[in-house]
N, C-alpha and C positions, 0 to 999 in steps of 0.2 A: 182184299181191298181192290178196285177197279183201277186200273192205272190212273183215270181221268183224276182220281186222291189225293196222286201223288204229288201231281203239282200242286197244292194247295197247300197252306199252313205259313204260319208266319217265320223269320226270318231268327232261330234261336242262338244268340252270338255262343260261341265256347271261345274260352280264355285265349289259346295260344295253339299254336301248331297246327296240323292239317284235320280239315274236313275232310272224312274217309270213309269207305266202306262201300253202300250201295245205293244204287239211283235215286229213293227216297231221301236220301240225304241230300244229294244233289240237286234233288225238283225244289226243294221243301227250301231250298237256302239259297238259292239265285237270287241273285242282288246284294248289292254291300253289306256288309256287316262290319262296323266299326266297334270290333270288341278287342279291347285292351288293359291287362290288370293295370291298377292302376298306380302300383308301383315303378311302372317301365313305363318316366317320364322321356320325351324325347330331347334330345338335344338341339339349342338353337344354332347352332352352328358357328360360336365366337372362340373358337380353343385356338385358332390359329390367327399367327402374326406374316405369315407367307414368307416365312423365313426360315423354319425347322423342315427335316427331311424325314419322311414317312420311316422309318427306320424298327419303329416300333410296333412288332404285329398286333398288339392289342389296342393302338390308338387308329385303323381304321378295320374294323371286324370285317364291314360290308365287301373288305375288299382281299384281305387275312382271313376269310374264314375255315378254312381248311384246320389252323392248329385250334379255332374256337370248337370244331366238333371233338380231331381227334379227343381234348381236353374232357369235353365230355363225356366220352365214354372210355378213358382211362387210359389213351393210349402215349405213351411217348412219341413226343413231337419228332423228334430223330428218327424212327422203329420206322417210318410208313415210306421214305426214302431211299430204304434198301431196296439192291438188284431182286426183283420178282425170280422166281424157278423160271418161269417164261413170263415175256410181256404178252401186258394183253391186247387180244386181235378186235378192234374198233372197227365199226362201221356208221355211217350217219347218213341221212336221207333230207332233206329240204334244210339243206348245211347253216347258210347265212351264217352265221356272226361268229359261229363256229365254240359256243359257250362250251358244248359237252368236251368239248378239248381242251381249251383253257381252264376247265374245272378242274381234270384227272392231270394237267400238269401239276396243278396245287397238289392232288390225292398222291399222286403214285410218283411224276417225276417222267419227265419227254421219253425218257431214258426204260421207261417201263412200260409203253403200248406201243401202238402201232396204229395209225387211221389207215386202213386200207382202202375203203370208196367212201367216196361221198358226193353231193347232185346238190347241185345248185343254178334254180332255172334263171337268176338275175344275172348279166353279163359282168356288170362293174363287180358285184359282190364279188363272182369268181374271181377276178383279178386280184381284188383285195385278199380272198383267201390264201390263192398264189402266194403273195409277198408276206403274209403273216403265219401261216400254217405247213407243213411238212405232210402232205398225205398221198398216196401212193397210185389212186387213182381219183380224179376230178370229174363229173361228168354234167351236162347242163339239163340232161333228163335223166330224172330217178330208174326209169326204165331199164337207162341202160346197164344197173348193174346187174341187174337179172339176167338177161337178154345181151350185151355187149352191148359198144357202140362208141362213138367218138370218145377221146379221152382228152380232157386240157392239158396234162399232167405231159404226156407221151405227143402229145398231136398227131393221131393217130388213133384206128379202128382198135379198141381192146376188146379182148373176148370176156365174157360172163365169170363173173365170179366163183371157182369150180365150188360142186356140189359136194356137201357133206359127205364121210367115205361109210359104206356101210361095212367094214371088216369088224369078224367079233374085237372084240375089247375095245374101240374107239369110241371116245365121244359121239354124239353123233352131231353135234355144233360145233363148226369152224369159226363161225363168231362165236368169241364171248360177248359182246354189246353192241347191240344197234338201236342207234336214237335217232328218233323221227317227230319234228315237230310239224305235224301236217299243214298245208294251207287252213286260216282260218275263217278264211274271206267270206265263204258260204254261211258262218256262224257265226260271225262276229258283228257287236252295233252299231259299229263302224259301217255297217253294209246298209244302207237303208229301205233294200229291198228284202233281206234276209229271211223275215217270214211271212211273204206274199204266197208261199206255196201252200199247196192244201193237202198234200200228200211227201212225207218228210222224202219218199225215194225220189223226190224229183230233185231235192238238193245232190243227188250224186250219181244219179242215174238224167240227162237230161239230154233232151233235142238242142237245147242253147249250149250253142260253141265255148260263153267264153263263161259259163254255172259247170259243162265238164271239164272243163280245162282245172277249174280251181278244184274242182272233186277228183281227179286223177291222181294229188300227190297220198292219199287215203287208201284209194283202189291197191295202188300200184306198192304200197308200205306191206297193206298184209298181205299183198301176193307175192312181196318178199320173206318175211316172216316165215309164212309158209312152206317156202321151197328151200329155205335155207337153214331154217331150227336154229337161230343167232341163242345161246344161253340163257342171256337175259336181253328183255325188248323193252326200252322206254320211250313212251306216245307221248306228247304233250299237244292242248290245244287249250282255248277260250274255253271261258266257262259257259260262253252262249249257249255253248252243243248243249247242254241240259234244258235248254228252254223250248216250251213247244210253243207251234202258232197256235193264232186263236181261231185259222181256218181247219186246226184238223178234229176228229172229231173222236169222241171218248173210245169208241169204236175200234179206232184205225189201229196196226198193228205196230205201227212205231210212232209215236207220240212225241217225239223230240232226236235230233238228230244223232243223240248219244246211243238212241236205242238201234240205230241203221250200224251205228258205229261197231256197239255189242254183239248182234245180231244178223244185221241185215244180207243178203246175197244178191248176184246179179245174173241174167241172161246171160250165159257165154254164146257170143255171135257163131250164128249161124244151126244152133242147136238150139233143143228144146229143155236141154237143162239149166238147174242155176247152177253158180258157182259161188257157194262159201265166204264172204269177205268179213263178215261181222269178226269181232279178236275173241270172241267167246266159243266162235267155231272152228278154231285152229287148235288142231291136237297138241297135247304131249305139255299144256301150259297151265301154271296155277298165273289168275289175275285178278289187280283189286287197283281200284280208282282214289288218287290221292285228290283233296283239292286244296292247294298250296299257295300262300297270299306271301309277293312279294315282302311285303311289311312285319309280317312275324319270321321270315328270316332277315332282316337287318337292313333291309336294303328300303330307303326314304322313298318310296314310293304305292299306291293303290295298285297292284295287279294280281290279280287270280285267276288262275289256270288250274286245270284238269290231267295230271300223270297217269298215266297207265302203266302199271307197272307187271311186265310180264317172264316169269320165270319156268325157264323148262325144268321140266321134269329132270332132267340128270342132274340139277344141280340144287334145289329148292322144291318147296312146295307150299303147299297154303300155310302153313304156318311159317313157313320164311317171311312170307307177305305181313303176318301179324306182328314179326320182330321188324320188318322195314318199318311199319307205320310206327311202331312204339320207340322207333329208333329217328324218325324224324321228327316227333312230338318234342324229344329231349333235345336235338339240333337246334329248335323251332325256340325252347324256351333255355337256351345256351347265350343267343344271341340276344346284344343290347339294341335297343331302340334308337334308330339312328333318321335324319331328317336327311332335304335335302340340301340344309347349308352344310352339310358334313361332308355332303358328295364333292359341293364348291368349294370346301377347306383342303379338302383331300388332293383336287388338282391343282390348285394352288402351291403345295406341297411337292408334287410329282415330276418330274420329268417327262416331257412327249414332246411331238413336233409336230400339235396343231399349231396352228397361225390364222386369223382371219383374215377372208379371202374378200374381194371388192365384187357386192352382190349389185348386180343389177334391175332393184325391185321397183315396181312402179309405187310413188310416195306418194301418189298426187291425194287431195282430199275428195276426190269425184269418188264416191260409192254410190252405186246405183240398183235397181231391181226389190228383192225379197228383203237384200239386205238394208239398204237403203230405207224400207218401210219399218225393219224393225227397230234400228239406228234411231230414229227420230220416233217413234212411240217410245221407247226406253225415255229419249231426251223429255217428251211429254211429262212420263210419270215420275220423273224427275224433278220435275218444274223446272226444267231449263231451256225449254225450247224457244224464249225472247234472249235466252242469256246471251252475251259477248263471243264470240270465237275466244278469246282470249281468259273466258271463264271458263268453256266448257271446255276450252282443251290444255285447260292449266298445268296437269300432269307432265304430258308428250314432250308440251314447251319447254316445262324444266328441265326434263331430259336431255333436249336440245341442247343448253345451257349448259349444262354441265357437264357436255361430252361432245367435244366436234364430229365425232364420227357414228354420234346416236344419229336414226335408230336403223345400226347394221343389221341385217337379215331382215328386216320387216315391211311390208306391204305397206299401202295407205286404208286398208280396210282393216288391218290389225292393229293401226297405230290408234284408231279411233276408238275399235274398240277398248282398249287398255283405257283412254280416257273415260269412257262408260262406265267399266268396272271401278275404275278408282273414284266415280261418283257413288257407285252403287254399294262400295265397302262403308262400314262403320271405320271410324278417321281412326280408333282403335288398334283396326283388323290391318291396316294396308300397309303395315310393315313387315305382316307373315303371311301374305296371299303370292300363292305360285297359280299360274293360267296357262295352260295350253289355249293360244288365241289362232290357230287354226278352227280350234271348233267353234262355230258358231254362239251368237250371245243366248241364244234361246235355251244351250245344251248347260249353260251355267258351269263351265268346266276351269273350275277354280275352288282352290283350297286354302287352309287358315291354319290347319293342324301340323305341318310341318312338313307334313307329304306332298309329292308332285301328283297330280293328277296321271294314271296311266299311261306310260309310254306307245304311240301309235306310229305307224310308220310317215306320217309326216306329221309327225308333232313340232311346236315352235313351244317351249316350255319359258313363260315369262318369268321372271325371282322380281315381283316390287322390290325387295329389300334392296337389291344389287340394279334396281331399275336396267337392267338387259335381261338378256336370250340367256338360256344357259346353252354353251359352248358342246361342238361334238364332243371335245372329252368328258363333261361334265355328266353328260345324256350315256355314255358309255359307264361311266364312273356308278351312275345311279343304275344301273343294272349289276356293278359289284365286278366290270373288267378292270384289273390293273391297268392303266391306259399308259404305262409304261412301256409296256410288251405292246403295243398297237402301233401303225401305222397310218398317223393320220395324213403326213403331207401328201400333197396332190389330190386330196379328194374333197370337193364338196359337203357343206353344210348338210344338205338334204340328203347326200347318202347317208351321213349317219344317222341324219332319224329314221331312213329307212331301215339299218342296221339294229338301230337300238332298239326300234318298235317291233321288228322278228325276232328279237335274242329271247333268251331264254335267261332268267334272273338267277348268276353266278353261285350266290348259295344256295337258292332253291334244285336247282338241276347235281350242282356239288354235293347237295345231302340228299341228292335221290341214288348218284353215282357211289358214294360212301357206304351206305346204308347197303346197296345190294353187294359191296365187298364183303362189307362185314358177316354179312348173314348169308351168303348162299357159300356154294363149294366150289366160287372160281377159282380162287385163290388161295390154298391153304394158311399162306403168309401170314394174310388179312385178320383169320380169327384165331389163329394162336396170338397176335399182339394184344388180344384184350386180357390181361392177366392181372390188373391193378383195378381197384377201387376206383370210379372215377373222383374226383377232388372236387369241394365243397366250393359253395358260393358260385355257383355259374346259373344255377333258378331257386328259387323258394316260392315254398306254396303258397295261394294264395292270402292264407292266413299266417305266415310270416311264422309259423310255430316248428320251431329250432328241433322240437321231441320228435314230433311226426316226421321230417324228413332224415334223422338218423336212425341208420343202418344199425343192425346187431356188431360189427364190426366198431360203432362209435364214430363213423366217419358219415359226415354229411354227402347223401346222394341222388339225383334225383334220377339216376341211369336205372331203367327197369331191370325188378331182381331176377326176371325170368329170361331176361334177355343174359345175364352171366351167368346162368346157370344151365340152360338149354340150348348151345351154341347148336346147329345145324351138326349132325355126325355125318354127313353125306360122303362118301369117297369121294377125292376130285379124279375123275377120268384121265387118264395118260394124255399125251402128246397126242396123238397117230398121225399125224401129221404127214402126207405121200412129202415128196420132194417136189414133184409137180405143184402141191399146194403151197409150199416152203417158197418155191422161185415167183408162185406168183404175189405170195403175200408179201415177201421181204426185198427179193432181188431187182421188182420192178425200179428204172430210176425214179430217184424221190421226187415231190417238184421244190421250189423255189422255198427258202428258210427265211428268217431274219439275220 
C-alpha cells in the first residue's frame, strides 16, 4: 500500500485504552474519537460538600491511581513500597512539571529512585522544580547532560554523565529510565504555521533560528539515547506528529513528522555523512507507539498523546512491548470515568497554598481588529446586534453581581466572549459547558460532556457551572497532580497553565512507568509481586456477560492470561556499577526538597 493510503480512512473509535501498534493506526485515526462504553457514565461532580478530606484512595482515582492499577493486576497495595535491591537510576529531558517523578513516587516510593539529570529550558519552571523536586543534576540545556555544562543544582560547570562501562558481565545501561517529552511546538495545532512546510525535514532540520531551536530537544533526546543505552526510553509527544501536510507529496520520503521521528537522519557538520537520529535506527532496542487519551485513564479531560516506548535489549524485547500494551489496555479499563467537577471537588477537599493573586488585566470592552469582526458577525447571526448592552452581555453582568471580585484573571476580549458563547449554548447546555476562552470564538473550544477541552500552555479553562476560571490547583488537579505535594505560592496564574499545558497526564505516564516494571527485567521485585488473581469488578465487557469474563479459576478477571503466565525470564544484570559512577550518581549534593 503507498504511504500516501495511509493517511486516509475514517476515524474507527475502539472502546477503551490505547491506540497502538503501527503508523497506519496513527495516520488512519488523527482526530478525536469520542468513544466510550456506554456503561462508564461520567460524574457530574456534586459528591462533595468541601468539608470531608480526601482520605479515601478510591474516592479520587484521577489522583490515587497507583493502588487502582496495582489492583488490577493482582498486586498488594503494601508489596510495591518495599525497599528495591537497588533504586532505580532516573533521568528526564524537557523536565517541566516533572510528572514521570511524581508518578514513581506513587509506584515505588521517593525512597526507591533516584532523578539523576534532568534539562529544563523555562527559567521560573526550573526554580519551581528546585523547590518541589529532589534531583541531582538540573540543567537549562538538555545538551548538557551528554556533553556537561552549567548545573542549577551545584552552580557550577558539571561534567557529562559518565558512559556506560563495558566490562564483561555488566549491564551495559546505567540508566534504568530516561523520559523525554520532546518540544511540540513544531507539531502541534496550536502552532498555526505548523504545516506550511513542503518537506517534513524542514521541521527539524532548518535555516529558521527559532523552527531549530524547537527541533533541538528531539535531535539532542536520541543523541542521548544513543550514547548512553538508558534500559528503558519513554518519548511522549502530540498526536499532530502523525499528521502530514497537504504540501508534501505522496512521493516524499517522510510523509508526516512521526516518520522523520522513526526514521529520519541529519548532516553532521562539516562532513559528508548523516548521522542516524530517527528511534528506529538506534541499536540494541525493541520499539512500539502507544496512543494514550487522557480521558480513558480517569483524568476529566480531551488529550492525546503519542508514547514511545523503548526497551533495550538486556532487559525486554518485542514481546515485553506486547505485555506493556495489554497491560495498559487493563490500566485504561480499571479506571472510572471522572469529569472535571471532580477535579474542582477534589481541591476543594485538599490542602495547598494557592491563593489568588491581584491580576492586572485590561477589562475595558474596546476589542478591536479580526476579533472585533468576528464578535459582531457572531452578534448578527444571533439576532442581537440592535440588542441592549445589558441583553447581550447578561451573562458577564451576573457574574459581576454575584462576585465583587469577578472576573479575576480575565481580559475584556474573554469576558465578551463567555457572553457570546452563553448566547450560543442551548439554555439546556450552559450549566455543563467548560471553554478555554483563550482560543479564539472561531476554534469553538468548548464542551458539554463533562470534559475540559485540552490543556494548553496558556489555557484559561472557564466552568459556566461555577461561572470562574478554574484555579492553578484545579488545572494541575485535572492532569491527576496531588496538589498537595505542590508548591503553588509565589507563582503566578499563568505559570501554571504553562506547567499544566507541558505535563504529562499522571495516570497516563504512571501506567506507561508501571507497565514497564512489570514486564521488563529492571527489577526483579516488580514481577515476582504478581502472584494473585487480579480481583473482580474493576471492567466488564462490553456485554456485561458475568460467564465470559470468569477465569477457570472462578474468579472474575479482566488481567490478560498471557500476561500471568508469560512473565519475561530475562536475567536482571548485576550492579557493575565503577565507584566513579556511584559518587556521581549518589554523592553529588541533592538540590532543594519540600
Amino acid at each position: 500500500m503507498p504511504l500516501a493510503d495511509l493517511y486516509r480512512g475514517s476515524c474507527q473509535p475502539s472502546d477503551l485504552g490505547p491506540d497502538r501498534g503501527n503508523l497506519r493506526n496513527l495516520y488512519q485515526q488523527f482526530g478525536e474519537c469520542e468513544s466510550r462504553s456506554s456503561e462508564r457514565s461520567r460524574s457530574r461532580g456534586n459528591s462533595s460538600d468541601g468539608t470531608q478530606e480526601p482520605d479515601d484512595t478510591n474516592l479520587w482515582p484521577f489522583v490515587n491511581w497507583a493502588p487502582v492499577f496495582f489492583n488490577a493486576c493482582g498486586m498488594p497495595a503494601e508489596q510495591y513500597a518495599h525497599a528495591l535491591s537497588q533504586p532505580l537510576v532516573v533521568g528526564t529531558a524537557c523536565t517541566g512539571s516533572a510528572a514521570p517523578s511524581f508518578a514513581l513516587d506513587q509506584i515505588v516510593g521517593a525512597h526507591n529512585f533516584s532523578e539523576v539529570i534532568a534539562s529544563e529550558s523555562h527559567a521560573t519552571t526550573r526554580k519551581w522544580l528546585l523547590e518541589n523536586r529532589n534531583m541531582h543534576h538540573l540543567y537549562h540545556d538538555l545538551t548538557f547532560a551528554r556533553t556537561g555544562g552549567q548545573c542549577q543544582v551545584h552552580h557550577q560547570h558539571c561534567p557529562p554523565m559518565p558512559l556506560p562501562s563495558d566490562k564483561e558481565g555488566e549491564g551495559q545501561a546505567r540508566l534504568d529510565i530516561y523520559i523525554s517529552g520532546f518540544v511540540c511546538k513544531n507539531f502541534s495545532q496550536e502552532n498555526n504555521v505548523r504545516f506550511q512546510h513542503s518537506d517534513v525535514r524542514e521541521l527539524f532540520i532548518s535555516a529558521n533560528i527559532e523552527t531549530a531551536r524547537k527541533a533541538k530537544p528531539f535531535l539532542e533526546t536520541s543523541r542521548f539515547i544513543r550514547k548512553y543505552a538508558p534500559k528503558v526510553a519513554i518519548l511522549e509527544n502530540v498526536f499532530g506528529l502523525a499528521k502530514r501536510s497537504s504540501k508534501t507529496s505522496s512521493t516524499d520520503e517522510f510523509q508526516a513528522p512521526i516518520d522523520f521521528v522513526l526514521r529520519g537522519s541529519v548532516r553532521e557538520a562539516g562532513t559528508d555523512h548523516d548521522e542516524p537520529i530517527g528511534l528506529q535506527l538506534i541499536p540494541g532496542y525493541a520499539m512500539d507507539m502507544f496512543r494514550l487519551k487522557s480521558k480513558d485513564f480517569g483524568a476529566g479531560q480531551t488529550r492525546s498523546r503519542i508514547y514511545f516506548i523503548m526497551v533495550h535489549h538486556s532487559v525486554g524485547d518485542q514481546n515485553t512491548l506486547d505485555h506493556i500494551g495489554a497491560l495498559l489496555q487493563t490500566f485504561a479499563a480499571s479506571m472510572p470515568a471522572t469529569s472535571v467537577w471532580d477535579a474542582v471537588d477534589y481541591v476543594k477537599c485538599c490542602k495547598h497554598d494557592w491563593t489568588p493573586e491581584e491580576e492586572d488585566l485590561d477589562q475595558s470592552d474596546v476589542v478591536g481588529g479580526k476579533t472585533r469582526e468576528s464578535f459582531d458577525k457572531a452578534k448578527a447571526d444571533l439576532g442581537m446586534d440592535t440588542s441592549s448592552y445589558e441583553e447581550y452581555r447578561a451573562f458577564t453582568l451576573l457574574c459581576k453581581q454575584r462576585d465583587s471580585t469577578w472576573p479575576r484573571g480575565l481580559n475584556g476580549r474573554e469576558i465578551e466572549q463567555l457572553d457570546i458563547i452563553y448566547h450560543l449554548l442551548p439554555i439546556a447546555e450552559r450549566s455543563r459547558v467548560v471553554t478555554d476562552v483563550v482560543k479564539s470564538l472561531g476554534r469553538r473550544a468548548w464542551r458539554s460532556d463533562g470534559l475540559s477541552p485540552t490543556l494548553t500552555t496558556n489555557s484559561k479553562i472557564f466552568d459556566f457551572r461555577n461561572e470562574k476560571l478554574l484555579n492553578p490547583a484545579e488545572m494541575m488537579a485535572l492532569q491527576g497532580f496531588d496538589v498537595s505535594q505542590i508548591h503553588f505560592s509565589g507563582y503566578k496564574r499563568s505559570f501554571f497553565s504553562l506547567l499544566s499545558g507541558n505535563a504529562m497526564t499522571m495516570p497516563v505516564i504512571g501506567g506507561c512507568l508501571l507497565a514497564v516494571l512489570l514486564t521488563t527485567a529492571l527489577r526483579s521485585e516488580f514481577r515476582s509481586c504478581v502472584t494473585e488473581e487480579p480481583q473482580s469488578g474493576l471492567a466488564q465487557s462490553d456485554d456485561d456477560d458475568q460467564d465470559d469474563a470468569t477465569d477457570a479459576s472462578g474468579s472474575s478477571s479482566n488481567f490478560p492470561q498471557h500476561l500471568r503466565d508469560e512473565w519475561p525470564t530475562l536475567a536482571h544484570s548485576g550492579s557493575g556499577y565503577s565507584s566513579s559512577e556511584l559518587e556521581w550518581l549518589y554523592n553529588a549534593p541533592p538540590g532543594r526538597v519540600l
